[in-house]
N, C-alpha and C positions, 0 to 999 in steps of 0.2 A: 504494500500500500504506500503511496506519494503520501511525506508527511513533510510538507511546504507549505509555509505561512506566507509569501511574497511569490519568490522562483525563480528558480535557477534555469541557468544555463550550461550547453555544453557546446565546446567545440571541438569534433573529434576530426581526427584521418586517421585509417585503417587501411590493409591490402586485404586483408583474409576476415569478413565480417558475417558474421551465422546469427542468425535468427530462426529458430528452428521452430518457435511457436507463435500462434497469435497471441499479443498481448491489450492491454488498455489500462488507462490511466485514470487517478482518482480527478485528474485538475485537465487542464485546458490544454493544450498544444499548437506550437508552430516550428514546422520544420522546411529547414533550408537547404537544397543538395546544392552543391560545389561540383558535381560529375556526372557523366552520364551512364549510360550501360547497365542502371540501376532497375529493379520491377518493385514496384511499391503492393500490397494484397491489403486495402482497406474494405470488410465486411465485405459482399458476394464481387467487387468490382477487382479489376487489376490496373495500374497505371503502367506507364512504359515514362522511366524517371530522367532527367538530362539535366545538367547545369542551367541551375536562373529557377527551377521548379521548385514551387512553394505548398506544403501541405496544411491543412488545419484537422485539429482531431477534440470532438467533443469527449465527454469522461464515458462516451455509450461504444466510440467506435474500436472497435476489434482492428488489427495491423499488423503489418508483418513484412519486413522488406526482405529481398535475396539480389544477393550481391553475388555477380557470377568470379570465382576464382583469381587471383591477382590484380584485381578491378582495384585502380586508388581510391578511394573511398572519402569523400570526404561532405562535411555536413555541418551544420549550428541546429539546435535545437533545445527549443524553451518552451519551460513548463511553469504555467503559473496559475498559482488559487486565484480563482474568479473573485472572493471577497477582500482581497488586498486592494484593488481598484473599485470597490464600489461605488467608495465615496466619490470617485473622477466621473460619473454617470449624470447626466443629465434627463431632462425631462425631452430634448431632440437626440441625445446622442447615448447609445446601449453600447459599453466600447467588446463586449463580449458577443454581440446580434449574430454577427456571422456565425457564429460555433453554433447558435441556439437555433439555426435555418436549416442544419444540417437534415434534409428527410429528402423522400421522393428520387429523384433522377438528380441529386446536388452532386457535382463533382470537388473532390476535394481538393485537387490539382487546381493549380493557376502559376502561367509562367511568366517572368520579366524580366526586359531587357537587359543588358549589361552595366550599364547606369544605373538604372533602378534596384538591380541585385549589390552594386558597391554601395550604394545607399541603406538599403537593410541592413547590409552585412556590417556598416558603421553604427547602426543604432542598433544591432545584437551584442554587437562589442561593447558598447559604452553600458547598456546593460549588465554584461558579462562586471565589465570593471567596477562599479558602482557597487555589485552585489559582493564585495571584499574591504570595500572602503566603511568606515566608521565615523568619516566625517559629519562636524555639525550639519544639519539639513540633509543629511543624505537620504534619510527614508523617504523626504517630499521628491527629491531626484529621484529616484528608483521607480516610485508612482509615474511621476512625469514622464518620464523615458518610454517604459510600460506603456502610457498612455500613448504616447507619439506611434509606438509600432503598433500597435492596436488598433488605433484609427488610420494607419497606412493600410494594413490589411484588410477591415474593413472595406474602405472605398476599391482596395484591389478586388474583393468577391461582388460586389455590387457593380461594377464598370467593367472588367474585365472576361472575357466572352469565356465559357466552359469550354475547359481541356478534358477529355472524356478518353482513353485509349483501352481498347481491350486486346487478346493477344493476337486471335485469329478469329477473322471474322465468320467464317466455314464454322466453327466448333463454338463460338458463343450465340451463333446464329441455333444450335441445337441444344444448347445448354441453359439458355434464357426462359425456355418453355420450364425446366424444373427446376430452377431457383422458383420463378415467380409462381409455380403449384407449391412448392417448399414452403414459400415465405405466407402462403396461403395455410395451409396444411403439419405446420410441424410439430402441430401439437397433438395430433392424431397418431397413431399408429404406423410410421412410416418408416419404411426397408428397402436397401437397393432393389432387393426382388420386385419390391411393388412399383417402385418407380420405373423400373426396367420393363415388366410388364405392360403399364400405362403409357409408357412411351415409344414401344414396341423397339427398344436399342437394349443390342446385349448392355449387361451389368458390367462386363468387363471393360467393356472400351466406355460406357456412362460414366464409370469410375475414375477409368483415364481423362477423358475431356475436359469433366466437369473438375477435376485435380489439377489440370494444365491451366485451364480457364481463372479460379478463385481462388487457388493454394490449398484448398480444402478436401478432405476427404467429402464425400455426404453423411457418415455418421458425422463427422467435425463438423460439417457445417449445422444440420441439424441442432446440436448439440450449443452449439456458440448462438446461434437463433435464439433456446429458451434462458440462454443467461443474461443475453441483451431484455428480454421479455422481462424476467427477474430483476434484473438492474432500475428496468423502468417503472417498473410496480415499487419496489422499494423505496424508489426518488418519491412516489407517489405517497408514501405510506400507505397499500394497499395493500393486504397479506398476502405470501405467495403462496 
């Protein structure tokens, strides 16, 4: 569990980076990649990831990047409690809106120019440095800061046209029919067998596609479905 009162940042490079599960987070997310050749696996969708590409992740979405073999790897990514900036909220301006629009057909990818990426990449850092310093005033900087990138990436998901990629369009074109009976149905009684059945596609190669297509097994995905379900009932206070 993320136990952050404000949030951190990271700036990492790697050659050899494994993500072997999906994971998620208790707080908010923005991530920056540095490189390309990267696949990003947010909940049933896949990205195809390149320098300048910008992610947001609500505390609901599932994730999983794979970084193919001696790939340079490199990234910034910040995590931060939605209630450290409350008080910077207006009665016009929600500086968290974007994370909370996340549903439907939303893409989480958005990409920018080379400019615009040295620009970010200077208010991650001043973030980054801020979040070590002990200076008088520094908490109202750290908000501020926070704030500035906040409302950058807002106006970026609201102006900025959806980046949508999937891997192959042949095999999401037949795998979209059983996420979307899944996302209908997974609370039911549901097994390769029946699915394979119902869609009249062997179980092995269903298995295969729908694996290449979302990172997912269908039990995994299945499975990750009723805990996002879970998650959101909880936020709810509605017993599960």
């Amino acid at each position: 569990m993320d136990n952050i009162l404000d949030y951190t940042l990271e700036h990492k490079i790697s050659t050899n980076c494994t993500m072997e599960k999906f994971h998620f987070h208790e707080l908010y997310q923005i991530y920056l990649s540095l490189s390309d050749g990267i696949n990003f696996f947010v909940n049933d969708m896949m990205y195809e990831v390149e320098k300048g590409d910008i992610f947001i992740f609500s505390p609901l979405d599932l994730h999983k990047v794979v970084v193919p073999p001696n790939i340079y790897y490199e990234r910034f990514t910040l995590l931060f409690n939605s209630s450290f900036i409350t008080n910077m909220n207006t009665e016009e301006t929600d500086l968290t809106a974007c994370f909370r629009n996340i549903k439907g057909d939303f893409s989480h990818k958005r990409h920018v120019k080379d400019e615009d990426c040295l620009a970010i990449m200077n208010l991650l850092e001043k973030a980054g440095n801020l979040s070590f310093s002990h200076q008088y005033g520094n908490d109202i900087y750290k908000k501020i800061v926070l704030s500035e990138i906040l409302i950058y990436i807002n106006l970026l998901y609201k102006t900025n046209k959806t980046h949508q990629f999937l891997c192959n369009k042949n095999t999401s074109i037949k795998v979209s029919p059983v996420i979307e009976y899944i996302n209908l149905h997974y609370t039911e009684n549901l097994s390769l067998d029946i699915l394979s059945e119902k869609f009249f596609i062997s179980k092995y190669y269903m298995e295969n596609i729908f694996k290449s297509t979302t990172g997912f097994t269908i039990n995994e995905y299945i499975i990750h479905k009723k805990i996002i379900k879970a998650r959101e009932l909880l936020r709810e206070n509605i017993q599960v």
